[in-house]
N, C-alpha and C positions, 0 to 999 in steps of 0.2 A: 846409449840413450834410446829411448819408447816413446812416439809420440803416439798419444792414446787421446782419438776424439769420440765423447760423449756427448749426445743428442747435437752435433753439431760443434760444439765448445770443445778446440783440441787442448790436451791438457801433456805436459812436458815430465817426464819422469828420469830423473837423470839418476843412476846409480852408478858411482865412483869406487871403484874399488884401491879402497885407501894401501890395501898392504903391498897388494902389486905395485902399485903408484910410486910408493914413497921409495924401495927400492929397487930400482929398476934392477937387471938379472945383469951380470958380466958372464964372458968366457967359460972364467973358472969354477963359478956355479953349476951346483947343479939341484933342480927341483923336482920332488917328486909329490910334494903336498901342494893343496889347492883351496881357495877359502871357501868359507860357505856358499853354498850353491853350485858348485863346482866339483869334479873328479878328475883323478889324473887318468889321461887316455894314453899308455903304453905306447899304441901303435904310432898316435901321430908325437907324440914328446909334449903333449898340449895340456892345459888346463879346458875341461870339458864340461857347458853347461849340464845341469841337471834340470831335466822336463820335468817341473814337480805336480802339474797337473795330472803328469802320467802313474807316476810313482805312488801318490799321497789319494791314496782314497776319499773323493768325496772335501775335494780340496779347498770347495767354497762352497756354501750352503745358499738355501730358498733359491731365487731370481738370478741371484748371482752368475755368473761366468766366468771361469777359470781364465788366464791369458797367462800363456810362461814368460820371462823373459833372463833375462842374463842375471845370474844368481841370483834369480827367486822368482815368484808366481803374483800378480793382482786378481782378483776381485772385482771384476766389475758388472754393470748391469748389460742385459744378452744384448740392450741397443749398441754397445758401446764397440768402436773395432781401433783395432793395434795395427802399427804398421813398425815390423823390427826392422832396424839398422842393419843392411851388407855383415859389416865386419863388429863381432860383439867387442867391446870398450877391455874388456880385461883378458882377450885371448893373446896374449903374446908366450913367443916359442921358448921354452927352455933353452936357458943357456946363451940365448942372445940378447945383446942390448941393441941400444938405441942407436945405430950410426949413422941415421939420417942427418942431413946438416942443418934442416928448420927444426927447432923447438920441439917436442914432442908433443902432444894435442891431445890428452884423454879423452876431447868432445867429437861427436859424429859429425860430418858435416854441415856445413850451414852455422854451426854452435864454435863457441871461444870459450877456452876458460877465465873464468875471473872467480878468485879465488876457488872456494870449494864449490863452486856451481858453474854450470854451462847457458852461457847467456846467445841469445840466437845474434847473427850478422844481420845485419843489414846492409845486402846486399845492393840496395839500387844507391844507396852514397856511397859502396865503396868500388862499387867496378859492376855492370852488367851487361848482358849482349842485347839489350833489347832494341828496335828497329829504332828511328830518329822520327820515327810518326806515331813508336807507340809509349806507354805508361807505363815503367816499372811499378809493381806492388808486391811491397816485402813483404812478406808471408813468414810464420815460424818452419827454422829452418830453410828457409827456401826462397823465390822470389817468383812472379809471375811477372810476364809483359800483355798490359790490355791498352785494347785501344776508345779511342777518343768516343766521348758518346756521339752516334751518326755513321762512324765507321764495323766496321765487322773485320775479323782475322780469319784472310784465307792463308795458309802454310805459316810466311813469316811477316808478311803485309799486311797492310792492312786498307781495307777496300770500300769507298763511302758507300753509305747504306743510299737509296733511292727512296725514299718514303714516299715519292709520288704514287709509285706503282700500287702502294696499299690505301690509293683514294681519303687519304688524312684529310683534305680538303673537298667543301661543298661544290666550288665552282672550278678554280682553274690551282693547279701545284706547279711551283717553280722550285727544282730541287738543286740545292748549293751543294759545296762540300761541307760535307759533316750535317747539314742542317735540311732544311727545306722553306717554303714560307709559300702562304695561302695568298690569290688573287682575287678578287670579285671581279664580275660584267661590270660595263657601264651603267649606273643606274642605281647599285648597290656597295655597300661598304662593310669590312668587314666587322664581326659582332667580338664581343669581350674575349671567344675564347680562341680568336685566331683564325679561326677556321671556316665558320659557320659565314653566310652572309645574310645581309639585311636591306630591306629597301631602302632607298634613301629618298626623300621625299624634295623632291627638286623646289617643291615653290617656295618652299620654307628658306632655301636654300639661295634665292635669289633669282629663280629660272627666267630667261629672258622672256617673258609672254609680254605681250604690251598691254592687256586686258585681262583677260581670266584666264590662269592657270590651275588645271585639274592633275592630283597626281593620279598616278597609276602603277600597278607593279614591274619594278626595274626601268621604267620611265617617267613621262608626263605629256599631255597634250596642253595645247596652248586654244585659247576660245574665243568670240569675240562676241560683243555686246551685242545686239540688238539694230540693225540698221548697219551696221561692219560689215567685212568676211574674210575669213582668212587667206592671206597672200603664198605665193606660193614656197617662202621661204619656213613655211610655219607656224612662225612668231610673233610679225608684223599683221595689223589688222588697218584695214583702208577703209572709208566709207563707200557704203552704197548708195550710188546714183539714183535713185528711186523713181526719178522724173522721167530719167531714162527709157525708163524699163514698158513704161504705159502712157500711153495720153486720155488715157479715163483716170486715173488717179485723182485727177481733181476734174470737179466744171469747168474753172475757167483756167489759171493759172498753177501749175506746181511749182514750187521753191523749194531746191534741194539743199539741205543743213545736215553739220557733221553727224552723221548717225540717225537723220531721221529727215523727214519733207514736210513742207507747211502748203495748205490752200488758199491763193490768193483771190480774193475777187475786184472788179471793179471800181469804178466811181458809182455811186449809187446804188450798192448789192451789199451785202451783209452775210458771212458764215452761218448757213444753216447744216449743224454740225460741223462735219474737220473737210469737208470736202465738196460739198453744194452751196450756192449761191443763191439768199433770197434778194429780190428785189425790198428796198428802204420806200414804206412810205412817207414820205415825205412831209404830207400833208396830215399826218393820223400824230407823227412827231413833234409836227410844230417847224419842222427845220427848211422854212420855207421863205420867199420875200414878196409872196404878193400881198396887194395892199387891202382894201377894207371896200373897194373897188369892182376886186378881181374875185375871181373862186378858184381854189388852186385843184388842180387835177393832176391826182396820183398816175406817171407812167413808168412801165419796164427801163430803171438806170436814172430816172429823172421824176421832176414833176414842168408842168406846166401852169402859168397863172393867164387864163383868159377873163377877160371882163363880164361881169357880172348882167351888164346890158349890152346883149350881142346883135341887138337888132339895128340894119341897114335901112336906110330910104329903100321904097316907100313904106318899108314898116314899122308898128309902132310896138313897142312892148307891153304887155300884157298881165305875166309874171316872171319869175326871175330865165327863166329859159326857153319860152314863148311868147314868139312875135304875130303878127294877124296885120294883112293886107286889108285897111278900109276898100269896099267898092265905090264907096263915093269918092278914090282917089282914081284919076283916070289910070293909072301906070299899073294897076293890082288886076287890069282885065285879064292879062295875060300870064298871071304869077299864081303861087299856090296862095289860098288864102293863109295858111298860116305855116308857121315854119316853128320846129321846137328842137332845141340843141342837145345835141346828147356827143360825153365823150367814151372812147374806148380808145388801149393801148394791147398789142398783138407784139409776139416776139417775132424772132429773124427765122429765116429761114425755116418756117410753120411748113409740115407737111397739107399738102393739094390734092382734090380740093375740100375745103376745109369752110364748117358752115359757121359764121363770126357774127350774125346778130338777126337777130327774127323783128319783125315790124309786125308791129299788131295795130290794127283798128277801133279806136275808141266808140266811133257809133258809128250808124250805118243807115242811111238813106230806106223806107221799105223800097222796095223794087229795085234797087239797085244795084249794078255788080262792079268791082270794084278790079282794078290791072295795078298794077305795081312796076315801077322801072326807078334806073339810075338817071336823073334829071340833068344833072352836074358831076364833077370832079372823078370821071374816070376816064381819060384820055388813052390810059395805058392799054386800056381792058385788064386789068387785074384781077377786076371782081363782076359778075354778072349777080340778078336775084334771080331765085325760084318761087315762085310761088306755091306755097303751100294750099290752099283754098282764098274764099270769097271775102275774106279778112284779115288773111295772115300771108307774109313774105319772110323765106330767107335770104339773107345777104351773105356771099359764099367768095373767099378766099380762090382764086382759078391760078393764079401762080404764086410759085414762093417767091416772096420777097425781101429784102436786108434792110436794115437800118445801119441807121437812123433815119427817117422818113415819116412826112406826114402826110395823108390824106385829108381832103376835105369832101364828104359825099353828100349830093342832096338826093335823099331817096325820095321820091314822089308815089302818093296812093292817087289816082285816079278814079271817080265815081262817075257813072251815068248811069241816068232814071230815061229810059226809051220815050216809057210814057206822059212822061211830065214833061219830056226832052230838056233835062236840065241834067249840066255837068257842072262838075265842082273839084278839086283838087286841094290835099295839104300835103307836105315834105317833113321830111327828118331830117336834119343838116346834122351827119354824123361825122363828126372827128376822129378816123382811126391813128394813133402814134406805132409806128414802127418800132424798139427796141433796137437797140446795138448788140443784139446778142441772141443766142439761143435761148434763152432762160430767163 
């Protein structure tokens, strides 16, 4: 038999030679003829093929290709290659039979008869030597041992392939037997085709941030609001002390709340803006309790309600805040003739020295020149005046002071006329209120 493969496709050409076959040769035989395709060869006793490509001029025409084989010649196309059997199928020796004790087998190896034709074995269900790690594959004729996909055959083994070494995977290869399989970093997961990786986007994902979670490639950070800051575990966000941090934050008070600070003011102060403190007038409000009596007087944290008629024996009132000593009372010889009430309110601790209220002179005597001093209510010496000229005084702050605290000052203008020799006097009874506060 000829196994002849064409572009690949082997194709099986099995010639039997029937006459031979049918009666096999004894003893007493003897042959000197031979069947078609064949000669008797003298020398060996044999039936001898004939090369009829060699013999037969131009044996196959165009494209074709000649191939001899055992009584007789193919045809084929010049791709096509033949591979002939050891021992040809019809060469047996004149004059002997058969004495072997198996069966006689017209087919070449690998092949069985069944009836007039040669059917291939299959070999790997009836017996093969292949290793216990590898894969027989019947083959015509023949059989093959291969191994597993993942392994490679060095001699009779077979030996796992390492596909790590050929970088199959983006980040990290973990290679098994027969197989391999891709890892990702933390942070990432692997994509459809196994191999490849891809971010994984943690916040989506559950990420512990306690506040804002921003992803990023192959991780994520964790963020905190506004007035927070991140702890040093990364994920937990704690409030900022804020009050802590400054004592100018606010005027008066700071109040620290989660995530953020409030300005507190006073009794009597009011939020100007998120963090100064204005004074509440009181009296401009309405949110007052003096009576119909009194006149109420705006101060720094407060008001005050003083009576509307503030004049003391011996004096009499005049208008609502000037009083006038009559001369025809004896007691006024010695007093200003007249006194006029004025308030003011000054905060705490005012930087020194510091000028708090100018006294001016309504008329003025011709000839005459005019001194200025504190009459009353400065015991402390807190405040001295200066005199500006022959009509004007200031009243000047000489130390800081605190409140809450009230002054009562009676500033006196003095007059003397040389020439007339006449002197005269009137006061300011001024009410300064000290504040509790800087502001």
């Amino acid at each position: 038999m000829w196994s002849v493969c064409v572009s690949i496709v082997c194709v099986c050409v099995s010639v039997l030679l029937h006459q031979a076959i049918s009666q096999p040769p004894t003893e007493s035989d003897t042959y000197t003829e031979c069947t078609d395709g064949y000669h008797w060869d003298p020398q060996t006793q044999h039936c001898k093929d004939i090369n009829e490509c060699e013999t037969i001029p131009e044996a196959c025409k165009g494209e074709m290709k000649c191939f001899n084989h055992y009584g007789g010649y193919l045809c084929l196309p010049r791709s096509a290659s033949v591979f002939p059997d050891s021992d040809p199928p019809n060469q047996i020796p004149t004059g002997v039979g058969n004495t072997s004790s198996e069966p006689y087998n017209p087919c070449p190896t690998g092949y069985e008869a069944h009836g007039d034709s040669c059917v291939d074995v299959d070999e790997c269900e009836q017996g093969h030597d292949c290793q216990p790690s590898q894969e027989c594959i019947n083959t015509e004729g023949s059989f093959t041992c291969q191994c597993p996909n993942g392994y490679r055959k060095v001699g009779t083994e077979c030996i796992d392939i390492d596909e790590c070494r050929y970088r199959y995977c983006q980040h990290r290869c973990v290679n098994v037997p027969g197989s391999f399989s891709c890892q990702c970093e933390p942070g990432f997961q692997l994509a459809g085709n196994n191999r490849s990786c891809i971010d994984v986007d943690e916040c989506d994902m559950g990420a512990p941030c306690s506040q804002r979670c921003y992803n990023t490639y192959g991780t994520f950070l964790c963020r905190c609001e506004q007035g927070y800051e991140l702890e040093p575990d990364g994920f937990t966000c704690k409030d900022i002390d804020e009050c802590s941090f400054s004592s100018y934050l606010c005027q008066h008070q700071c109040i620290n709340e989660p995530g953020k600070f409030s300005c507190v003011c006073p009794e009597g102060y009011q939020l100007l803006g998120t963090r100064l403190c204005q004074d509440i007038n009181e009296c401009e409000t309405g949110v007052h309790q003096c009576t119909d009596s009194q006149t109420c007087v705006n101060i720094h944290g407060g008001h005050q309600c003083v009576d509307t008629n503030g004049c003391q024996e011996p004096y009499v009132q005049v208008s609502n805040n000037r009083c006038v000593c009559p001369v025809s009372k004896p007691g006024c010889q010695d007093l200003p003739f007249s006194i006029v009430h004025r308030y003011m309110s000054i905060t705490s601790e005012r930087s020194v020295p510091s000028d708090l209220f100018q006294i001016q002179a309504t008329s003025v005597y011709p000839g005459a020149y005019n001194t200025f001093r504190i009459r009353s209510g400065d015991d402390s010496g807190d405040f001295y005046i200066r005199q500006i000229n022959n009509i004007s005084a200031m009243l000047v702050l000489a130390r800081a002071v605190t409140g809450p605290k009230e002054y009562v000052l009676d500033l006196e203008m003095v007059s003397v006329n040389p020439l007339m020799s006449y002197q005269t006097s009137s006061a300011l009874r001024l009410s300064v209120y000290v504040g509790p506060h800087a502001f």
